[in-house]
N, C-alpha and C positions, 0 to 999 in steps of 0.2 A: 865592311858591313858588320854593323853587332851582332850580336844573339838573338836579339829580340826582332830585328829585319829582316833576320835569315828565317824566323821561324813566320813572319807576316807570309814571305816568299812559301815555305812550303808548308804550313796549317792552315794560317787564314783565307788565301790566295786560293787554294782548294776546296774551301767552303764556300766560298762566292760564289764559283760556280757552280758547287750543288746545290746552294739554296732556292729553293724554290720562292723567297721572300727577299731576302737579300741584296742588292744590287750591289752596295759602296760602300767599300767600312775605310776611312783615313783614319791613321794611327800614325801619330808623329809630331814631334814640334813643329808651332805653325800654321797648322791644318785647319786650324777654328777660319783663316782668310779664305780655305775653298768651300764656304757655308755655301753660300748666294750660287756659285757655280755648280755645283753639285745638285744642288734643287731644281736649277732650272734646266738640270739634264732631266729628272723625274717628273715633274708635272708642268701641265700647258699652263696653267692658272698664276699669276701672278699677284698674288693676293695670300700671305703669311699671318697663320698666329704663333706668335711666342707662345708656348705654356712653360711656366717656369713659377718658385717659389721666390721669395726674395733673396736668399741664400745663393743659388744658383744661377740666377739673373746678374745679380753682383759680381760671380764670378766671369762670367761670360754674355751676359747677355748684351752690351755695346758692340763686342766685336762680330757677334753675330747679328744683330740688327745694322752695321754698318756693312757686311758681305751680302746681306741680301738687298740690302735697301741696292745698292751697288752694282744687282742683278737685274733690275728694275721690279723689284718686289714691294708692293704695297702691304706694310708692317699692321698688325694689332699685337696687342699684348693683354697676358691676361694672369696676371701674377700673382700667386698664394700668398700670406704670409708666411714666412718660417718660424715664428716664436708664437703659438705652441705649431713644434713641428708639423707638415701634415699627415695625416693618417694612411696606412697601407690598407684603401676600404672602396668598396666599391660606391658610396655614401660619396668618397670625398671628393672621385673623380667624376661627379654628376656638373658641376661648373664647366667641366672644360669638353664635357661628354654634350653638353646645351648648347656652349657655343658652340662648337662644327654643328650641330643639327642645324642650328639655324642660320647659318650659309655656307651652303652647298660648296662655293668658291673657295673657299680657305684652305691652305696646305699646312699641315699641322707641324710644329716645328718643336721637340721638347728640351731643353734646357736644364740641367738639372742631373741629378744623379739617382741614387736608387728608388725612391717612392714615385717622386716628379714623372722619370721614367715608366715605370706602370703604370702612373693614372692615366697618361696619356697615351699609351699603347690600346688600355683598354677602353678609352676614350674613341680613342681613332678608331679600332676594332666596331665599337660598336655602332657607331654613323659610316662604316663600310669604307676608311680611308687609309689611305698609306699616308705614313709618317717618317719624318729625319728626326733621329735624337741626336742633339750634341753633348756628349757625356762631360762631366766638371769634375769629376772624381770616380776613383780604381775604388769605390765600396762594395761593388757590388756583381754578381756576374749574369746577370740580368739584362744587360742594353738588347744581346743580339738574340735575346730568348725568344721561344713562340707562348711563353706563358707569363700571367702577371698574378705574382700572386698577394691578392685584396681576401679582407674580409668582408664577407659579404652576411648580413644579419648577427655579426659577431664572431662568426667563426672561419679562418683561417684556408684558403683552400688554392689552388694556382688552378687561374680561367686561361684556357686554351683560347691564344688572341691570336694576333699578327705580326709575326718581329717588324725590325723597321725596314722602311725599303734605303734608307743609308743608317752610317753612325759616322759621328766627328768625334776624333778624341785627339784634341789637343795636347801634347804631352807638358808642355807650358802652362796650361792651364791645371792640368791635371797632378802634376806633381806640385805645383803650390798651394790644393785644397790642404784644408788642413788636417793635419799629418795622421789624426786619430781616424778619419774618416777613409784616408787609403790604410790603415789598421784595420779596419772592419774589413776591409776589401781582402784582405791577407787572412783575415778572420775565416769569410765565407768562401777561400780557396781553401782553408787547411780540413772543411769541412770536406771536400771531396776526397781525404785517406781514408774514415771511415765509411763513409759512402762507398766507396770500392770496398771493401770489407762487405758490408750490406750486400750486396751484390753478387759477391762470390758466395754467400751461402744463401740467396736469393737461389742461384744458380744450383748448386749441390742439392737445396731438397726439393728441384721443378718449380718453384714458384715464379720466378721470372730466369730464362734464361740471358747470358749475356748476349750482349749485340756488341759485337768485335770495333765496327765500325767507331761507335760511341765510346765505348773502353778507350781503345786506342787513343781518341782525341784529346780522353781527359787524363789516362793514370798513367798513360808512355812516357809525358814531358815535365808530369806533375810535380816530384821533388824538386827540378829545374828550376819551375817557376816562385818554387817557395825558399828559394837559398838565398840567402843574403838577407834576414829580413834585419836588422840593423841598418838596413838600407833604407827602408820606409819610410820612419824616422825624420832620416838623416837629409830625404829628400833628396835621394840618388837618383837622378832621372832613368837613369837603364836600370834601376831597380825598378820603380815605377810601370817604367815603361815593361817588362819582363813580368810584370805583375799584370799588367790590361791587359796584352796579350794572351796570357792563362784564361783570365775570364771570362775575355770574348770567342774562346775555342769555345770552354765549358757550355756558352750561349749556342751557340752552333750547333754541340752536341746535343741539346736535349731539342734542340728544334729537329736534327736528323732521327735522334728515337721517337719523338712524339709524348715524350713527358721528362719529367724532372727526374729520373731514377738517374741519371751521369752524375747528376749534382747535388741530391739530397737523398738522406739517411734519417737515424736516429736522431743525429746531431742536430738538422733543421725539427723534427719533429720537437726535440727539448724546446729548441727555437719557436716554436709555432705557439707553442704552449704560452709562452711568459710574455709574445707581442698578443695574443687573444687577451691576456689579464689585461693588459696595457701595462706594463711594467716601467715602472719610471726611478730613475735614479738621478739622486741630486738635481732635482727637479726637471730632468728633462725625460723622454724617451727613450729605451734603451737601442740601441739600434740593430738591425737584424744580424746584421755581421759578428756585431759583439756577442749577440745570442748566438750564434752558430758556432762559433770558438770557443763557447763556455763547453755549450752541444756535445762538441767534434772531443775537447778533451774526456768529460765523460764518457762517452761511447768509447774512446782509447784503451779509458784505465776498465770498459768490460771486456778488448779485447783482450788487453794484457794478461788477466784472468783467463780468458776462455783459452788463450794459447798453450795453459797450464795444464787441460786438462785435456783428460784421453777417453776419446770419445770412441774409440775403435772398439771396444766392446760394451756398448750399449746396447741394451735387453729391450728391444721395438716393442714388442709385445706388452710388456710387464710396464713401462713408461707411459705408452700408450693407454692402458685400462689404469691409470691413474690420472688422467688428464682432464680436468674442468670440464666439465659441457657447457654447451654456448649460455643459458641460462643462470648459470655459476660465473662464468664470464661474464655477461649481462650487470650481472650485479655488482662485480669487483669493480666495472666501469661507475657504473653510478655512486661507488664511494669514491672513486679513487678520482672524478670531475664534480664535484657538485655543483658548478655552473649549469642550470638546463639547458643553454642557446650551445653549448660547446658538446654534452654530454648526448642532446640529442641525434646533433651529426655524426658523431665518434659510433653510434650505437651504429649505424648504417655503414661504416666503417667497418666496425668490428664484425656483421652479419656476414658483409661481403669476405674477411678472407679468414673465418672460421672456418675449421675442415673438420670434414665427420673423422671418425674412428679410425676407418679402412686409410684413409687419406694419410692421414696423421700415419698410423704404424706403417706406412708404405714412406715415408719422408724420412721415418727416424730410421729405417731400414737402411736407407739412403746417406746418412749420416755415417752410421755403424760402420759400411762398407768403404766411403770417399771421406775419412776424415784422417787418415794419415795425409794422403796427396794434398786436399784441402789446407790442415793446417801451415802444411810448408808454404800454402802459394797466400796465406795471408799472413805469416810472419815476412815473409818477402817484398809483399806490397805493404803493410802496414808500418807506421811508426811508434814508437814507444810513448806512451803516455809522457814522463819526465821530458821526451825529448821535443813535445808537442809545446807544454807548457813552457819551455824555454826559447822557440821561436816565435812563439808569440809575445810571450815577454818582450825578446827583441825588436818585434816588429811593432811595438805598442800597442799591440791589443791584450782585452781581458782575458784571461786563461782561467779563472776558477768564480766558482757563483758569488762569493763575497764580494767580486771586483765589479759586481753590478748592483749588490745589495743582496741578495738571494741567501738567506740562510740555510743552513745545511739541511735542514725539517723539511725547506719548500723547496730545497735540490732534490732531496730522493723522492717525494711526493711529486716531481713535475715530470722525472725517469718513469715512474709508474706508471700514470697519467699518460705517457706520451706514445706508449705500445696501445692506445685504444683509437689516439685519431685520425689514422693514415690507413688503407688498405695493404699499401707496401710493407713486404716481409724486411724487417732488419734484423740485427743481433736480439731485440726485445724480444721479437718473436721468436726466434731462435731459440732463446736461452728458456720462453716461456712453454716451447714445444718441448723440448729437453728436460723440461722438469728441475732447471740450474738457476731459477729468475732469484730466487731467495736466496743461497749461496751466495752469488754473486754480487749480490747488491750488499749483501756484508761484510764480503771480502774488500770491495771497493769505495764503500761509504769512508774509512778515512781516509785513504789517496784522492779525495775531493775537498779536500778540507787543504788552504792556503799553508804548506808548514813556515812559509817565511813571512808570512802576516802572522800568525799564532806567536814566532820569536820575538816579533818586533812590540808586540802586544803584551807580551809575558814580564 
């Protein structure tokens, strides 16, 4: 038995059964033939819609319309294009959210990888139906979430849905998507190091304590999952395969917390930022993954920084009666988005986890006391920026904002920007309770900067 079977037997195999949504995850080559079987363990109804783009249909949707047809499944189909890709929007999923309304009868089947996946979660969600996703590619850690996150009026946000009552991941299939697309996937796992960072000083100054349960699932196995990534690439299937696996815990774990805090950070927040522009490179859409890897290394190169520094005698007091008030805040919001459809959510963001005075000097107090213990238990779980950038490299994804088009101007502007749209406490906040946000961002403004594109350029 590989590594990646032994860990189905004791990760996944133990979520099943706590899932309260869950029923059947197959992970393995092959698995796409127990479509049509597996569905007609979950619903009486004999009557399938495909949702799928064309992208994703291509990959799989024959063998899945021949497993269920197979089952005695009476087939529809109802298939986006993929060129211009579709959108992560609550707008886009209204197609496939029309049809199940308008028959009752249909068991919804999605197809597809990470967008396809949510529209159709949140599709099924919203006409009250359980769904089977067949996954076509490791982009994404998404499939076994209880959130999908669409923009809805513009702006960026993960709607509390229904994970799926199965998932199919063919490893066959899934290792022949193409190769950049299991990159993102590798992308949006290396975003959960910072994320565990997030988290532990989430935890340090009361803002959200950890939940053992969810830790464990995601940051116990996490280097694991991410070693070999020359593997990607290379279309090593036990790398692949060692990669879905990762994702679909992460999906797991934020279904057992009840939000995305296992699996997102700063890093998606950057992320959240440049998919709200609609950010497109060489003329396509950048994709979410590749934004969370650009994310994940920034966020790195401020722990790097922050590790530097000794926080053990920090003056609460004296930090605190220099701290912005929320009005002053207010305001650095409205330069720092001038979108109004984005700047006006972020304000309600920012209302929510602004803290009065007492608050704040009680947190920095906080710090002052648990930041020797702290900082050991995040040089421990974290990685080093350089070493970030380099597994990504290998694994072919983007590592620095110039590998999506992002100039350096609209990289520190999207950092700024990105501590106003999330309530969740990260390093931004962190550094911007601390009184450290400017430091910081100067210390690490050229460790953002590609040095082996600047050589090659020179």
């Amino acid at each position: 038995m590989t590594g990646w079977e032994q860990q189905i037997k004791t990760l996944i195999e133990p979520c099943l059964a706590a899932s309260k949504v869950t029923d059947v995850v197959r992970i393995g080559p092959g698995v796409i033939a127990e479509t049509g079987h597996v569905a007609s363990q979950l619903t009486d109804t004999r009557r399938a819609l495909i949702m799928a783009d064309d992208a994703g249909f291509a990959a799989a949707g024959a063998p899945v319309v021949a497993s269920l047809e197979a089952a005695g499944f009476e087939i529809e189909t109802l298939v986006l294009p993929a060129d211009p890709l579709p959108q992560a929007s609550v707008e886009e999923a209204e197609p496939f959210r029309a049809a199940l309304a308008a028959d009752p009868t249909l068991f919804p089947v999605s197809v597809g990888s990470g967008v396809i996946n949510d529209l159709v979660k949140y599709a099924a969600f919203e006409t009250d139906r359980r769904y089977l996703t067949v996954a076509t590619a490791a982009s994404m850690d998404g499939y076994t979430s209880a959130g999908a996150p669409l923009a809805r009026g513009g702006f960026k946000v993960t709607i509390p849905v229904r994970a799926p009552v199965a998932m199919i991941a063919d490893l066959g299939v899934i290792t022949a998507a193409p190769a950049e697309m299991n990159g993102w996937g590798f992308g949006d796992l290396a975003g959960k190091i910072p994320a565990g960072g997030d988290w532990i000083l989430a935890d340090l100054v009361g803002a959200e304590p950890i939940d053992d349960r969810a830790w464990s699932l995601v940051q116990d196995t996490l280097v694991g999952w991410l070693s070999n990534p020359a593997g990607i690439p290379a279309r090593d299937q036990d790398t692949v395969a060692r990669l879905f696996v990762g994702l679909t815990a992460v999906g797991f774990a934020m279904e057992f917390h009840g939000s995305s805090r296992p699996a997102s950070g700063a890093d998606h927040q950057i992320a959240h930022l440049w998919e709200m522009e609609g950010h497109t490179h060489g003329g396509r859409k950048v994709s979410h993954g590749a934004a969370v890897a650009i994310g994940a290394v920034a966020a790195l190169a401020l722990y790097d920084w922050l590790l530097t520094q000794d926080l053990s005698g920090l003056d609460a007091a004296a930090v605190a009666a220099r701290a912005p008030d929320l009005a002053t805040r207010e305001a650095a919001l409205l330069s720092a988005i001038p979108d109004p459809n984005i700047s006006a959510k972020a304000l309600g963001e920012l209302r929510a986890k602004h803290v009065d005075h007492a608050t704040l000097e009680a947190r920095l107090a906080r710090i002052s006391a648990g930041w020797d213990a702290t900082r050991t238990r995040l040089a421990d779980n974290l990685v080093r920026q350089s070493e970030m950038v380099d597994m990504l490299r290998a694994a072919g994804s983007p590592a620095f904002a110039a590998d999506i088009g992002v100039g350096q101007d609209h990289l520190m502007s999207t950092i700024r920007a990105a501590a106003f749209i999330r309530r969740r406490y990260t390093i931004l906040d962190f550094l911007h309770e601390t009184g450290l946000t400017e430091d910081a961002l100067a210390a690490v403004a050229p460790k953002l900067i590609d040095a082996r594109r600047m050589e090659k350029s020179a």
